[in-house]
N, C-alpha and C positions, 0 to 999 in steps of 0.2 A: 595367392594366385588370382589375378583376373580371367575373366571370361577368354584374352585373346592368349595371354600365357599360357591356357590349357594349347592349345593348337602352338605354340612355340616350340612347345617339346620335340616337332615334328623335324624341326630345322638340324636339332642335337641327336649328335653321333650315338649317344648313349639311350634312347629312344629310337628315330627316327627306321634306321635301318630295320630295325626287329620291328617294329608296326609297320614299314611295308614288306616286310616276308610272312608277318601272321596275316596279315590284309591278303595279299593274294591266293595262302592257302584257304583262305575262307572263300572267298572267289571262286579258286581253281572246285573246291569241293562240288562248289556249288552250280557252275556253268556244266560239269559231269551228269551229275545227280539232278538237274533239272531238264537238261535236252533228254534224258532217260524216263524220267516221270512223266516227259510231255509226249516224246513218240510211244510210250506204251497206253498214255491217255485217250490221246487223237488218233492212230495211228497202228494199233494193236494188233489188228488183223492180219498185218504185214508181218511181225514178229513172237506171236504168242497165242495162243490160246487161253491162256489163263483169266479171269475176272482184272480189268484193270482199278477198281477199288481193293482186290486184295493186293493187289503189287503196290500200289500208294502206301500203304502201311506195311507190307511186308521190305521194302528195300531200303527205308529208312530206320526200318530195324536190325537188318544186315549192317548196314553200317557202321549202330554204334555197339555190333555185335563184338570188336575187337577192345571195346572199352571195358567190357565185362574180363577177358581172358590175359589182356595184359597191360592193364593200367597200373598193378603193383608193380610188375617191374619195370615198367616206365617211370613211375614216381622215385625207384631208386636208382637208375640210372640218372636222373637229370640230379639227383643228389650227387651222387659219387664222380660226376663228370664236369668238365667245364661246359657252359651251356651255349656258346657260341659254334664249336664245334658240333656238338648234339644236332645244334638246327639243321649245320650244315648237312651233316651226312640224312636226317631226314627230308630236307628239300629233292636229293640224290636220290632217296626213296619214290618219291613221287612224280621223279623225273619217269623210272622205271616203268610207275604203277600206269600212267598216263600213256605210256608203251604199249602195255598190255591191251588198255581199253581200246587207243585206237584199234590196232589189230582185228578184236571185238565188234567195233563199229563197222570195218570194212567188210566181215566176214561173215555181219549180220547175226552174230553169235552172245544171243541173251545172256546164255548162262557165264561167258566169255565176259561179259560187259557186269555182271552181279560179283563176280570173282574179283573185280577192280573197284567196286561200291565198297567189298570189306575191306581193302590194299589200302582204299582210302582212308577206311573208319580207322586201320592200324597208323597209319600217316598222322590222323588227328589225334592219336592215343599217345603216341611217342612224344608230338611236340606239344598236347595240353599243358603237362606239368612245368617242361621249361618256359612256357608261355606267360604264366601266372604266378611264377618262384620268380622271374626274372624281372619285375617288376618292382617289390618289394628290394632287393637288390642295387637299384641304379636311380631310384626314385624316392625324393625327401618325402620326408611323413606329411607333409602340407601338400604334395603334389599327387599323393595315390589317388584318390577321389578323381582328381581329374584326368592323372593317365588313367584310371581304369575306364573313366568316361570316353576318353578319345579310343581305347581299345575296344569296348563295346562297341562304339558309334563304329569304328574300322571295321569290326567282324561283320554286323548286320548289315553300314553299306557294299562290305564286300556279298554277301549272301543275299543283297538284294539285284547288286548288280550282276554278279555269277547266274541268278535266278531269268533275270531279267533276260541274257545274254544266251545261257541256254535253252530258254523258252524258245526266244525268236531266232537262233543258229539255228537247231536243229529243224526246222522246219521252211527254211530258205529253198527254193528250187533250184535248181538243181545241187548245188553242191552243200547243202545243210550239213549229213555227215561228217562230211571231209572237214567244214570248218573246224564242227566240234572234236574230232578226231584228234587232227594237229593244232587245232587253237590250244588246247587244253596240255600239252605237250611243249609249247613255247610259254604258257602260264607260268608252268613248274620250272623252269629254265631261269624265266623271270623273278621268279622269288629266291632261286639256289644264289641266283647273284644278289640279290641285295642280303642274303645272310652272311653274304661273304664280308660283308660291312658291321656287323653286330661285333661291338665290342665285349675284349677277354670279360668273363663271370667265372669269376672260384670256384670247386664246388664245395657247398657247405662241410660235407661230411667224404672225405677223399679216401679214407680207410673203410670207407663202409663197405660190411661183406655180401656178397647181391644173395640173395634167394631164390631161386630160380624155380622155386614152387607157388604158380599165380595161386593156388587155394590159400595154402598157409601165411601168403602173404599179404594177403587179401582181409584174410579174419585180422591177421595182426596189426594192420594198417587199419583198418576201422576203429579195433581195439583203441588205439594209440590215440585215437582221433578223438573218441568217445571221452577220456578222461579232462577233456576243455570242454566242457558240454555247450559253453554259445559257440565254440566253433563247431564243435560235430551239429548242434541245430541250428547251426546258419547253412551249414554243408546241405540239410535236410532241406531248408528253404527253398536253398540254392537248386537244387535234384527236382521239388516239386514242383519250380518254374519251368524247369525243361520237360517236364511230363505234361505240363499245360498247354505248352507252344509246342511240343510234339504232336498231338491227339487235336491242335487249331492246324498246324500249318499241313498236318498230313492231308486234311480234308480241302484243301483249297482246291485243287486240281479237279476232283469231280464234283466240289460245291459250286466252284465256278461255270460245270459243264453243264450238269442238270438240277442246278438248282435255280441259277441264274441266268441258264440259258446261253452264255457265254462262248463266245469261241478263246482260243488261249492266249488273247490278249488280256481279255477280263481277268484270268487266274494273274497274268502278267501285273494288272493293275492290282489284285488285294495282295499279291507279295510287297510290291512297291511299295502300299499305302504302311504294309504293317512292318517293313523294315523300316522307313523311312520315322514309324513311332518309336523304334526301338529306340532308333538314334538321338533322335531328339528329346527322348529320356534319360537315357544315358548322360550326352551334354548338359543336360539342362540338370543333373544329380550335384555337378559340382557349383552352382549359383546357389541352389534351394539349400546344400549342406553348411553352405560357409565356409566351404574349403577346407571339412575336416568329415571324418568318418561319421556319419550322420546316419545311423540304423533305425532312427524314424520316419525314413521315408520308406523303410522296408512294408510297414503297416498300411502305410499310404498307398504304394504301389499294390498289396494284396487288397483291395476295397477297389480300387480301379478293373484289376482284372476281374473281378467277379459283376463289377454292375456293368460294366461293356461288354462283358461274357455273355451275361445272361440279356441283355439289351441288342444284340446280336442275334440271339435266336428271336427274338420279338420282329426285330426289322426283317430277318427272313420271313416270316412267317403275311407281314403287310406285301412281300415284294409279287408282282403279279404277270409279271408279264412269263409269256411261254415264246414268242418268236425267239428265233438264235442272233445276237447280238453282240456289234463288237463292242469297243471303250467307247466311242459317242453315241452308240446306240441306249450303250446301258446305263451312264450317266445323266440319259434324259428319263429315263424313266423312273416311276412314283418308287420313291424309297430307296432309292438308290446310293442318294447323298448318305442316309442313315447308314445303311451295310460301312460303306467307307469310313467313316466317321468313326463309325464302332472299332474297325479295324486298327485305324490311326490310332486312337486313345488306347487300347487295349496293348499296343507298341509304346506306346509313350508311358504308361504304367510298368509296365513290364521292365523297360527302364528303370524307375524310382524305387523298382522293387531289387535288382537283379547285382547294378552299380554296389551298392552300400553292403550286400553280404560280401560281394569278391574279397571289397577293402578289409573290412573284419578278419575274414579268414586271415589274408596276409599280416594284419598285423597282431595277429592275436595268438596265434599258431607259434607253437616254437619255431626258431628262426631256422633251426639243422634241421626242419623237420617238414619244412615248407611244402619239397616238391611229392614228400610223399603225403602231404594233408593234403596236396590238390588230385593227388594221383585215385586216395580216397573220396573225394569228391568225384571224380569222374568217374569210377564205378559205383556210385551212388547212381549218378545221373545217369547211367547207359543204366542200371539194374529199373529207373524209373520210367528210359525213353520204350524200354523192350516192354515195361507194365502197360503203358500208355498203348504201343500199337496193339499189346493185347485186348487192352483197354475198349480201344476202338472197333476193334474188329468184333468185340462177344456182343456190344452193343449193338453195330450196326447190323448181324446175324438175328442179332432177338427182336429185329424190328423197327429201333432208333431211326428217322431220320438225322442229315447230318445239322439240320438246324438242332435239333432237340441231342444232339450228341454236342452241341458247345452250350445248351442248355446247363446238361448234367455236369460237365466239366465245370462249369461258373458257379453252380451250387455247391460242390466238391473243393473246389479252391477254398469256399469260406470256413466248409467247417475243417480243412486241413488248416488253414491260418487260423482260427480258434484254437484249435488245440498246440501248434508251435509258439502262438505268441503267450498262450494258458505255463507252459513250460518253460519259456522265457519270459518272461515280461519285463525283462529291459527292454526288450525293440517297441511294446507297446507303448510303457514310459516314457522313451524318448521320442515318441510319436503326440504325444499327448504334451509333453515341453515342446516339439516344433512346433506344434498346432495355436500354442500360445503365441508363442514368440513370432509367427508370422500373421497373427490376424489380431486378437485383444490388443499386445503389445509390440510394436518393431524394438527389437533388443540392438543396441550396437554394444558389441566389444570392443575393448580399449587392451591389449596387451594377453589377449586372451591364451596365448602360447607360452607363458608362464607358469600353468596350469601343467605339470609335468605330465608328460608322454607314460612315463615307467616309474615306480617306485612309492614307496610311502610318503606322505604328507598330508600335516594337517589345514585348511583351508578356514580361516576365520573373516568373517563378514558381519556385516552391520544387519539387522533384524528389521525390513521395514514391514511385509506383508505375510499373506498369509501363503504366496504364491513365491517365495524369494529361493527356496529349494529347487522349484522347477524351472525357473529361469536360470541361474547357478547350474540344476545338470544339464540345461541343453548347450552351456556355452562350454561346457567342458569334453576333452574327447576320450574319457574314459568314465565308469560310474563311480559314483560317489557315496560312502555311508554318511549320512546327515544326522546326526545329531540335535533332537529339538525338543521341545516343552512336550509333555507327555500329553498335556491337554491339547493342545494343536493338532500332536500325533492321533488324537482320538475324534478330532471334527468329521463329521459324517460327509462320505465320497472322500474327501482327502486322505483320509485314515486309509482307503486302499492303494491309494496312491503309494502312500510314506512305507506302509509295510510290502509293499512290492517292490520297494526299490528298496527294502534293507534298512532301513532308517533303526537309528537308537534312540529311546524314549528315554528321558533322562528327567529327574525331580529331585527338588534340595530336598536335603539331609532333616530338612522340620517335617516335609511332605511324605514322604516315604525314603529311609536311608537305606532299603533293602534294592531299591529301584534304582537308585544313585549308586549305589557301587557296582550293579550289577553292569549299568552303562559305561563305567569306566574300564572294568573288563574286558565288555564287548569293544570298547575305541580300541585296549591295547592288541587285543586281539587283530583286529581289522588292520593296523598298522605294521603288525607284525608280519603280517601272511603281505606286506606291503600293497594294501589297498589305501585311497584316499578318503580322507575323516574331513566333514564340513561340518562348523560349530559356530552358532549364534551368540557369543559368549556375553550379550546382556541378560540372554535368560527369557528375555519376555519381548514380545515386539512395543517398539515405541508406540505411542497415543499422544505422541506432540510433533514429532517430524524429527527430534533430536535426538541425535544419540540418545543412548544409559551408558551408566557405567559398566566397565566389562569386570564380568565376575573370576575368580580366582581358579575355578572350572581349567581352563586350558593349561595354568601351569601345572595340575599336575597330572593330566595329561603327558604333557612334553619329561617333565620328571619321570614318569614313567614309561616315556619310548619315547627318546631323543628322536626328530628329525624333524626338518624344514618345513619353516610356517609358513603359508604365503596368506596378506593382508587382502583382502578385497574389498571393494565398496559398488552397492547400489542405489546406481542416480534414476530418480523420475517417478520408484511406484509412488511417493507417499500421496495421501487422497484419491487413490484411486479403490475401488469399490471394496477391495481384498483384504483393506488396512484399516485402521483403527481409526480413525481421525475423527475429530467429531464434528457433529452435525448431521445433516441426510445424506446415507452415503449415494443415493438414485441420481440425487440431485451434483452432490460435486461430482461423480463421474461422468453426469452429461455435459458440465462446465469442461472439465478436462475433454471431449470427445469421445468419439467410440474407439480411436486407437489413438492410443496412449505410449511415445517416446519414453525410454528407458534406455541405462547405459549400466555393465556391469565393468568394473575397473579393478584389473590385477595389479597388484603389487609385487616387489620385486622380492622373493624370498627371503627369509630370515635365519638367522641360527640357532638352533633348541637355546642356547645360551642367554641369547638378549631379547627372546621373547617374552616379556613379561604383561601382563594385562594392558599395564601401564604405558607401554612402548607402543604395543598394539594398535589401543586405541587411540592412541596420536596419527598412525599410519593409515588407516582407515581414516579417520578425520580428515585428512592430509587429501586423499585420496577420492574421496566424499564430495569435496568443497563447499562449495554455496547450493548444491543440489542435492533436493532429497528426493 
């Protein structure tokens, strides 16, 4: 996919429609729930008594109060049902819910208007799981990354413009209100019709029996989840980014009022700035990934929210003015630029972080099982948005201000990302292969989707460096056990590497034959449980540029678990610092530059049958060319 194909999808029936009926319920949520946040902000005396910092956090806890109580049986209904209809009858829902509020609105009736906050959070609970099951569904494996990016970038500019929109309705003279009342009421109208366009979805599991008990189906649904543990810890990931941007976005309203002095254009403008990153993280996930499920940007995007995070409480802390100021008041003043800045990047990470788990989940998740692994996920994420406004509120009671409450939050994200990526370390891994392959070396792949999606296979490749593992896993979209020289396996820093990704140490039968058979084992093993096996089958890396001969290693391998080889060859490391070549290696690396071309080239599978060393390494050769 290119960058303009991602936004193509928009045009097809099979996309188009469902992104803009989730597009407007993001919207509609969000023009509600922010003329609400704003008149009880600005405006409170009129309608409440209450502290308007604990309503900031109290009503967007209501909201995703309905994700807690019936996200399990939302997860199995969008299973058991076809999901076009599902939409339907929820857009109808909303048409209702948006009833209710106005009514509230007209009648000035808070409690009225907070009864329609939770109508709406059940609104967002019902159509979550069809939202993110139905994706997976109607979209090739090449294309998730980037419909999920066009979906992301749809939700946050719908919830910037929704944000934007109720800011400034509700506070329109004379008829502010009424806008928001009936505006939000033809929203929902607006979206029932374009679902009416979302084409038929099966349901995966049409015999499944509902459980109409959210407790036990709640424990069971986690349960189920937990046993994929990268998916139940991407789900985790996924829940601790909404506890972040929960505990940021709650405070914008009275950060922007007495922090910054702001009247509620300024709040207008740090939502704008920080959806506006969301998006263009989002987007920008399927350029940086390659067009394929890339959970190295996940590490990426956690190291952004925490140094913006905490870089954000610094620039509050420089910002000085005390007059009340609108948007060109407060963009001239000292440090201004920085707060915005922070906010942008802190959206634009959040992005890099948020894109790469959804895809995961989807495709890693059983397929029957999808809408209740996202139904799981969203009572993940309400159990972590409801921690989060608790979060916020014990701190700001014990004294925090709210610069020093995105403080704490920025330092929290790190050692929560410590400890997921400490439990996963694929996502670190394949953060540390991106980190190559976009700055030491630009990697092009040649045929790289021959790399199969699903199943066992064994992968053989030419042995130039010491870094050819890590280039090999970033170019593939699933991980890899690597099979390599025990002593390579043991080079210091790389050694953490190779045993965090699984790697099998393997040594001839002169060197230790207890080591060698144990690795043959561990391949059959790995092959069986249908995981993919990469194997260097010279044995040793070259010291000339030219092949070795390939050793007898892989047949029997394949003798002992038949299935498909695929040939690879890499072009461009040799001489580069990583590799053996002789002479200084300081010196040929500054000849070669500081980034250094490389190409890794897939070959077209082969049969267990006519794989033989000898065959092999013709096709690698073949494949190789004149470039080492």
């Amino acid at each position: 996919m290119s960058q303009s194909s991602q936004f193509s999808l928009l045009r097809q029936r099979r996309f188009g429609p469902f992104f803009w009926t989730q597009f407007l319920g993001a919207f509609n949520d969000n023009v509600f729930k922010t003329a609400l946040l704003t008149i009880l902000t600005y405006d409170a005396l009129n309608w409440t008594s209450l502290d308007p910092g604990l309503l900031n956090n109290l009503i967007p806890g209501l909201f995703i109060l309905p994700f807690v109580l019936f996200s399990a049986t939302a997860g199995q209904l969008a299973d058991k049902f076809e999901k076009s209809t599902l939409a339907r009858y929820v857009k109808i829902l909303e048409i209702a819910i948006m009833a209710i509020a106005a009514f509230g609105w007209m009648m000035h009736s808070l409690w009225l208007l907070v009864a329609a906050v939770v109508g709406m959070g059940l609104h967002s609970t019902l159509f979550g799981p069809v939202k993110y099951a139905y994706l997976p569904q109607h979209l090739k494996p090449e294309e998730l990354v980037g419909g999920n990016g066009v979906i992301e970038m749809g939700t946050f500019v719908g919830i910037l413009l929704g944000e934007v929109l109720g800011a400034v309705l509700v506070v329109y003279k004379p008829w502010g209100i009424e806008l928001v009342a009936f505006g939000t009421i033809a929203i929902a109208v607006l979206g029932w019709q374009f679902s009416r366009g979302i084409p038929h979805s099966p349901a995966p599991e049409p015999n499944l029996a509902i459980n109409w008990n959210p407790v036990t189906e709640t424990v069971r649904n986690i349960a189920f989840t937990r046993q994929n543990r990268p998916v139940f810890l991407s789900v985790l990931g996924n829940s601790w980014f909404w506890f972040y941007g929960a505990v940021i976005l709650a405070q914008f309203p009275v950060y922007a009022k007495d922090y910054l002095h702001g009247d509620h254009s300024v709040f207008v403008l740090l939502l704008t700035v920080f959806s506006l990153g969301i998006g263009a993280g989002s987007l920008l996930c399927e350029r940086l990934s390659g067009h394929k499920v890339e959970i190295g940007l996940v590490p990426f995007g956690s190291i952004g929210l925490s140094v913006f995070g905490f870089d954000l409480y610094l620039a509050s802390l420089s910002y000085t003015n005390t007059a009340l100021v609108d948007i060109a008041g407060f963009v001239s003043q000292q440090g201004s630029v920085r707060i915005l800045f922070d906010c942008i990047m802190i959206g634009v990470f959040g992005g890099f972080y948020i894109v790469p788990l959804f895809a995961l989940i989807q495709t890693r998740c059983d397929r029957k099982h999808v809408s209740r692994t996202i139904a799981g996920m969203n009572i993940m994420n309400a159990l972590f948005m409801v921690v989060a406004a608790l979060f916020a509120m014990v701190l700001l009671n014990a004294g925090f201000s709210i610069p020093q409450l995105f403080m704490a939050t920025a330092l929290l994200n790190a050692v929560v990302a410590i400890y997921i990526f400490s439990l996963v370390p694929e996502f670190l891994m394949r953060f540390l292969a991106w980190l190559l392959i976009h700055t030491v070396h630009r990697v092009h792949t040649v045929d790289a989707d021959r790399i199969p999606d699903e199943g066992a296979a064994v992968l053989v490749c030419n042995h130039v460096s010491y870094v050819d593992a890590i280039v090999i896993m970033a170019a593939s979209p699933r991980p890899i056990r690597f099979v390599m020289d025990h002593r390579i396996f043991k080079v210091p820093i790389l050694s953490w590497i190779f045993r965090t990704a699984r790697a099998i140490p393997i040594a001839s039968a002169k060197e230790d034959p207890w080591l060698m058979e144990k690795a043959f084992v561990d391949i059959a093993q790995a092959l069986h449980e249908g995981e993919l096996v990469c194997i260097f089958p010279e044995g040793k890396l070259t010291s000339t540029g030219e092949m070795n001969e390939f050793k007898g290693g892989i047949r029997k391998i394949i003798d002992r678990t038949p299935v498909p080889v695929i040939p690879m060859a890499l072009r461009g490391l040799w001489g580069s610092l990583l590799t053996r070549s002789p002479g200084n290696p300081f010196e040929r690396s500054f000849r070669r530059g500081p980034f250094s071309r490389l190409s890794l080239v897939v070959g077209q599978p082969m049969e267990p049958a006519v794989a033989t060393p000898e065959s092999l390494y013709q096709q690698v050769l073949n494949l190789r060319g004149d470039w080492r």
